[in-house]
N, C-alpha and C positions, 0 to 999 in steps of 0.2 A: 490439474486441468481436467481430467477425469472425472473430478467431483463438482464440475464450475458445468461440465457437458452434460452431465445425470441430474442436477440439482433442479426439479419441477420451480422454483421460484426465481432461478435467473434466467433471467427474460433473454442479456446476451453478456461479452465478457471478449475481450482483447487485451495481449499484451503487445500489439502493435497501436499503441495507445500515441505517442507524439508527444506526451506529458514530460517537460522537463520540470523540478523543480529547485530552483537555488536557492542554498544553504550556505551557512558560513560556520567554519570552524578556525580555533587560532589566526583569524586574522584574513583565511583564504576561501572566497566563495568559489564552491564547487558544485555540481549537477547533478541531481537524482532524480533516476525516470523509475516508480515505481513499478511493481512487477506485472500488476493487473489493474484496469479500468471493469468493475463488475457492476450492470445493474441486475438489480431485483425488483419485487414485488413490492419490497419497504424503501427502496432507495438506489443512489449511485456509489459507490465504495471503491476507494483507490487501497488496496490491498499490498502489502507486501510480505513475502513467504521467507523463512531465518531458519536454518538449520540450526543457528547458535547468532549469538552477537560477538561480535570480534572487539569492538571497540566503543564501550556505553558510551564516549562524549559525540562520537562521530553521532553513533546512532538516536541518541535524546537530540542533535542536531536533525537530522534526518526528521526526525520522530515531530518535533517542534513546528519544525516549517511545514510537515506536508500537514499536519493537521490545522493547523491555520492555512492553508492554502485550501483544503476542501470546506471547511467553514463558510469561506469567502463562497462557495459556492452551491451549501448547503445538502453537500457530501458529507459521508465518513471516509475514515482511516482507518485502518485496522492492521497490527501484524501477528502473523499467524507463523509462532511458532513450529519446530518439530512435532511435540507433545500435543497443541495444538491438533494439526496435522493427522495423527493417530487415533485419536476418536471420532474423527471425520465419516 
């Protein structure tokens, strides 16, 4: 958040965003509200930050839908790793 408040090229940036997105795994659709809604100078970006993945099918689920949900809107997606994170 730190670096979303010092960053010269975001214009602004909320995680009181309202964004739900559903996803379906094994049969059961469930709710993902990304972590951050960021614009910038290039674009709108639905971000979301992973110390680690716990579970690749959850998250290629996650991963799936919100990127075709920000397409639909002519956003990105991005998640931002730990490692990521550190050369920030």
């Amino acid at each position: 958040m730190r670096f979303l408040d010092e960053c010269k090229a975001v214009r602004s940036w909320t995680n009181a965003h309202g964004i739900c997105i559903r996803y379906e795994v094994d049969g059961k659709t469930r709710n993902y509200s990304p972590d951050f809604l960021v614009v910038t100078d290039e674009g709108t970006f639905l971000e979301e930050v992973k110390g680690w993945i716990r579970d690749e099918r959850v998250h290629m689920a996650k991963f799936g839908t919100a990127v075709k949900f920000c397409n639909e809107r002519g956003w990105s997606y991005r998640v931002l790793l730990k490692q990521d994170l550190e050369t920030l």
